[in-house]
N, C-alpha and C positions, 0 to 999 in steps of 0.2 A: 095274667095273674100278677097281681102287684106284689114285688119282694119284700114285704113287710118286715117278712120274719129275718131275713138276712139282716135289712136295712136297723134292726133291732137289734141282731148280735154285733153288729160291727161296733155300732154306739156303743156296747158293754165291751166290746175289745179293745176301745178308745179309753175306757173308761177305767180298766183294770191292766192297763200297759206299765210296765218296769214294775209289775208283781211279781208274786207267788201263783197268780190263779190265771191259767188259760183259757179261751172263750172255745168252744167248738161247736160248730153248725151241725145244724141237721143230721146229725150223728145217726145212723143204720145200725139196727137192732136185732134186725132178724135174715131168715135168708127171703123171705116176702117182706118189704122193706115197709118199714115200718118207723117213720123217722119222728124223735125226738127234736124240738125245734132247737133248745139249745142248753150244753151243759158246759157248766164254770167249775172245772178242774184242777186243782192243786197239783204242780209242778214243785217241786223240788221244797225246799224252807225256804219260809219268811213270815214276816208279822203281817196282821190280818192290813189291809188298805187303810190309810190313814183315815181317811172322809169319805166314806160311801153314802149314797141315795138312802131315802127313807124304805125301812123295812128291808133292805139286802144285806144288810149285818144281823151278828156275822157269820161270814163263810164258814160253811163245809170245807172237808177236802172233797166232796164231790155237792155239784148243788143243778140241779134240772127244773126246766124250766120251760115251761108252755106260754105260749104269748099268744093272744088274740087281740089282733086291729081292732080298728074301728067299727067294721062291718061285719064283722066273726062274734059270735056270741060266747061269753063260756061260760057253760051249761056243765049241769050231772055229767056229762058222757068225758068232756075236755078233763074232769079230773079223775073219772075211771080209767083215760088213757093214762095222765101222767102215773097212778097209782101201780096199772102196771106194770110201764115201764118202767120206773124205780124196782122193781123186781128185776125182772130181765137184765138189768142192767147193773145193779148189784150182781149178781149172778157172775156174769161177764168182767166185772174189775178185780175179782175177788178170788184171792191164791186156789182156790178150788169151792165147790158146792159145800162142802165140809170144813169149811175152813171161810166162811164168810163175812166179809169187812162188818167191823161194828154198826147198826145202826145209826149213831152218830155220827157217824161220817159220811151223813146224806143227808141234806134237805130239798124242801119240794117247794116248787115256786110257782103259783098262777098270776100272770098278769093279763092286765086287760085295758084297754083303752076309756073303757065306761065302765060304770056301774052296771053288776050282772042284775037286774030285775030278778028274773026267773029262777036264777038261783037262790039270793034271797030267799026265796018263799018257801024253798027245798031242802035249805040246809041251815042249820043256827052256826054262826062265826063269832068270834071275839074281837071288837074295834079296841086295836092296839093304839093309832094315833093314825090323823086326816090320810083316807086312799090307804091304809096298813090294816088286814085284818087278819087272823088266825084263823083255820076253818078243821075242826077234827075229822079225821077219813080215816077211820077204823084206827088201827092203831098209831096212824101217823099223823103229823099237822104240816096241813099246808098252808105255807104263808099267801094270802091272796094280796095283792098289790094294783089298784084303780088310778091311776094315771092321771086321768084327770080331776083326781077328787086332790092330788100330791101340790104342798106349799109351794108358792114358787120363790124359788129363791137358787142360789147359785150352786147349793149343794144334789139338788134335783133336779141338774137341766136336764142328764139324760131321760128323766121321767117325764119332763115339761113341753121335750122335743115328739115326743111319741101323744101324747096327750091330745092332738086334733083339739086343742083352745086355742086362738089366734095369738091371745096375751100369752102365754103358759110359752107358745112356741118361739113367740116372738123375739121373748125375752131370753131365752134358752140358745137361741141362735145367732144371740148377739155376746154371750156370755161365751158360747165357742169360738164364735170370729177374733174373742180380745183375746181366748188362750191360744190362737194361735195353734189349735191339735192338727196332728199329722193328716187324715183327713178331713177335716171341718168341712172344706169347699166343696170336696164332693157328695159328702153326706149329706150336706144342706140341700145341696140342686136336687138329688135324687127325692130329698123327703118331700122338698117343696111339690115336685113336679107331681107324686104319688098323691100326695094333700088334693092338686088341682083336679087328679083323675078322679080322686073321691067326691069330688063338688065343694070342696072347704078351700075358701080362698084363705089366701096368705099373703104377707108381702113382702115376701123375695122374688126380687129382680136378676135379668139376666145381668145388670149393672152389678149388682152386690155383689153376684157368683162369680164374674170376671175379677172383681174390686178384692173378695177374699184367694180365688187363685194370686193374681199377682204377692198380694202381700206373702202368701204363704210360701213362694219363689223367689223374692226378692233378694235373699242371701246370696242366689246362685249366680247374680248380675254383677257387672264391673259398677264401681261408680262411673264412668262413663255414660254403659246402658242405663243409670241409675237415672243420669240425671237428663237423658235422649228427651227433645221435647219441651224442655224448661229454660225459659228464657231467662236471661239475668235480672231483671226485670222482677220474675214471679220470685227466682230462687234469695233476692234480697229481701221481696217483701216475708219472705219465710224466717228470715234470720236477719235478727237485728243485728247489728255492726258491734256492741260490746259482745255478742254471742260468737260472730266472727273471727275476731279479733284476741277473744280469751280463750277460743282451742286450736289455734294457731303457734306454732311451736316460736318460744324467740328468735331462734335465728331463721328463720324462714320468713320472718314479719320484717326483720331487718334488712333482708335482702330484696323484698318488695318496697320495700322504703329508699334505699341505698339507688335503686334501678328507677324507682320513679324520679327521684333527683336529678339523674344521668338526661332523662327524655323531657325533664323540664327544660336541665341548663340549655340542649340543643334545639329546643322551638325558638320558632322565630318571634314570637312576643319576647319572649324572655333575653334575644339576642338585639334585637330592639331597644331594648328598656334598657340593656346595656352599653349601649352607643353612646360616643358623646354628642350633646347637643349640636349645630351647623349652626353659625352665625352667620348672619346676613353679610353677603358681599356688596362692596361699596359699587358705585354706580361710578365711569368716569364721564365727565362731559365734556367734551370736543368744542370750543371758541372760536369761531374763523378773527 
């Protein structure tokens, strides 16, 4: 069984880090287990996230969330489940039965990797804006979210990553490699590898995966081990001489100067050159 669902909350745990709002998996509902795939919970105060993905603003203090891959369909029944679990779960957060959190302080989230077909034909939704749709379910609205239907651009890689479009992913896996996120490298391997199981190529490289571990470890190296490998050679053609030279402290530059002087004056060219010239000795010649 491919971790989709996991490999989908982590990206939203990457993605909602030094918040107010915690990511929880698979959350268990009942005493026959009955799992929510994932709900994004309000911890303590804060302001809503500054830049969130298309249609995840904004938060609830509780907000649930059904996700179906590539290969999983969501159908009528996917938002009979979430509908009632949002009950059950209400229930459960809430100072007592008689004493139940506001309404508002829930929303309901279907996301999907494609376009539902089948549902379509089942249910009338309201198109908020590209892959963003409203869908009414009795008295509540659940925001529906298509993945791959989502712009791409840098605000929606986590949507762009899950989205099974070569470009969408491409791009979205090069846009976490430059931020440099706390797991990038290993999200990337796993998603690639889960993409390969599905039959969708992609083009991440065990090269890239090693290529984004390093960098993301790099901090924890001496300059030393930094530079293990790199010839003087390579590391000049890296840095030009005015770039060398202007973050070099003065008196360190001076000392490098003062010391090469020293190894000049004692080579032998130089001790040479300071020799005085040897004039030609006379010849004498002997007469019987």
């Amino acid at each position: 069984m491919i971790p989709w669902h996991r490999l989908f909350g982590i990206a939203l745990t990457d993605l909602l880090a030094g918040t107010a709002w915690e990511v929880v998996l698979e959350l268990d509902l009942s005493v026959k287990q009955q799992l929510l795939d994932i709900v994004v919970v309000r911890r303590g105060k804060g302001p809503q996230p500054r830049e969130l993905p298309d249609g995840l603003g904004p938060l609830a203090d509780h907000n649930l969330v059904t996700y179906k891959s590539l290969r999983e369909p969501l159908d009528g029944w996917a938002l009979k489940e979430l509908a009632a679990h949002s009950v059950n779960y209400r229930k459960q957060v809430s100072p007592s039965l008689d004493r139940l959190l506001p309404e508002a302080s829930f929303r309901l989230f279907a996301v999907c990797t494609r376009y539902p077909q089948k549902l379509a034909t089942q249910v009338v939704w309201q198109t908020i804006g590209p892959g963003v749709y409203d869908v009414p379910w009795g008295t509540d609205t659940i925001r529906l979210l298509v993945l791959n239907e989502m712009p791409t651009d840098d605000r929606n890689a986590v949507w762009n990553l899950f989205s099974a479009d070569r470009e969408r992913v491409d791009y979205a896996a090069g846009r976490f490699r430059r931020q440099q996120h706390s797991e990038a490298s290993s999200l990337l391997k796993l998603l690639y590898e889960n993409y390969k199981e599905e039959g969708v190529a992609m083009p991440y490289t065990k090269q890239d995966f090693w290529r984004d571990v390093t960098k993301a470890h790099l901090d924890s190296l001496s300059p030393k081990e930094r530079l293990a490998g790199i010839s003087p050679d390579e590391l000049l053609a890296a840095i030009s001489p005015d770039e060398f030279l202007a973050a070099m402290p003065t008196e360190q530059l001076r000392t490098i100067v003062r010391k090469a002087e020293q190894r000049l004056a004692r080579s032998p060219a130089k001790k040479a050159s300071q020799a005085k010239p040897r004039t030609k000795s006379s010849r004498v010649t002997k007469t019987r």
